[in-house]
DRENGU-294959 format. One record per residue (C-alpha): residue number from 0; residue in one letter; z, x, y. Coordinates in nm, 3 decimals. Layout:
DRENGU-294959
  kedo  marmi        w        u        v
   NUM      A        Z        X        Y
...
END
This chain:
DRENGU-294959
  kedo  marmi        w        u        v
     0      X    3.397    0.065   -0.862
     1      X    3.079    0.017   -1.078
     2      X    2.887    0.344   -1.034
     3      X    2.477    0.288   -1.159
     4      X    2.270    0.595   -1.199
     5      X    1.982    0.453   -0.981
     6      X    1.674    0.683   -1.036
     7      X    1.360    0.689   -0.811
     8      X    1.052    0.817   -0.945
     9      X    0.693    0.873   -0.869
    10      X    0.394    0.832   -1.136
    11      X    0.032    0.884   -1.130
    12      X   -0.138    0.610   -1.268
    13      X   -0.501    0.594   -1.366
    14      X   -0.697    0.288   -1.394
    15      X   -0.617    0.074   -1.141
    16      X   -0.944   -0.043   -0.905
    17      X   -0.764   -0.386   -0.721
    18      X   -0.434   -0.536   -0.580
    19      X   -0.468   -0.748   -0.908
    20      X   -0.415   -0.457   -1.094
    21      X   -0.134   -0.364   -0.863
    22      X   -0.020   -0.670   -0.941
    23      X   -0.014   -0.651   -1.312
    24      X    0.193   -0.355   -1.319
    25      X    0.428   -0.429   -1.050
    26      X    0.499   -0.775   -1.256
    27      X    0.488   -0.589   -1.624
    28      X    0.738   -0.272   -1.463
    29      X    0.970   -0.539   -1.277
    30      X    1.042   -0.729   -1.602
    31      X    1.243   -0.439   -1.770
    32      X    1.586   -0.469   -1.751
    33      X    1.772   -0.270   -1.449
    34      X    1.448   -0.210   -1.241
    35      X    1.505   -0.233   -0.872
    36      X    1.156   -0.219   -0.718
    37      X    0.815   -0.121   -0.791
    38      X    0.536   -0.023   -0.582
    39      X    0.164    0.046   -0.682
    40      X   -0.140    0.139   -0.477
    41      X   -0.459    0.178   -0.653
    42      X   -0.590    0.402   -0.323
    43      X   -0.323    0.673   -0.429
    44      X   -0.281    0.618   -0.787
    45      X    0.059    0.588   -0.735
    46      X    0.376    0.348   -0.864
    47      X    0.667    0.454   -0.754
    48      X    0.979    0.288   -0.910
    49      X    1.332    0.251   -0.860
    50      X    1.587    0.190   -1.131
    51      X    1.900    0.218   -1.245
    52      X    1.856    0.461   -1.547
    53      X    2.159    0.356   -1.749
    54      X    1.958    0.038   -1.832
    55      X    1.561    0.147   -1.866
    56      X    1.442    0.465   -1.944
    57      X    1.134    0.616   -1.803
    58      X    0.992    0.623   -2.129
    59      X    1.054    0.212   -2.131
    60      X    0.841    0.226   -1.765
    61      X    0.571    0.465   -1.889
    62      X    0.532    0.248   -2.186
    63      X    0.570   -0.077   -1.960
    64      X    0.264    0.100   -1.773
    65      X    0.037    0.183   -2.075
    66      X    0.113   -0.118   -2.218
    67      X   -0.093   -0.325   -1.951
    68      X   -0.376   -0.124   -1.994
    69      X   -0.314    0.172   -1.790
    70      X   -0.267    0.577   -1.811
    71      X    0.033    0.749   -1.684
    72      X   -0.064    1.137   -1.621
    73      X    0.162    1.393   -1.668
END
């Protein structure tokens, strides 16, 4: 049996005003390599991601984030 470590976590994310900015990370966070799903809602500041943590990091998602232009908060 193939066991996956699959991780859910919750970010805050600043800098998002619009669903197209939703968008944009949803599409940057789903193109890494073992990540399941992705939600974002500028209303909450929120992405919440699913993944399978023996193939992305959350380091890879946090930079994934900041590297379309948005803050993840610790």
């Amino acid at each position: 049996m193939n066991e996956t470590a699959n991780q859910n976590i919750s970010l805050n994310v600043t800098g998002m005003k619009c669903g197209g900015c939703e968008a944009n990370i949803r599409n940057t966070v789903s193109a890494l390599t073992g990540v399941q799903s992705v939600e974002a809602s500028s209303k909450e500041n929120r992405v919440i991601v699913s993944f399978d943590e023996g193939k992305t990091s959350l380091d890879d998602i946090k930079n994934a984030i900041v590297s379309a232009g948005f803050t993840v908060e610790d």
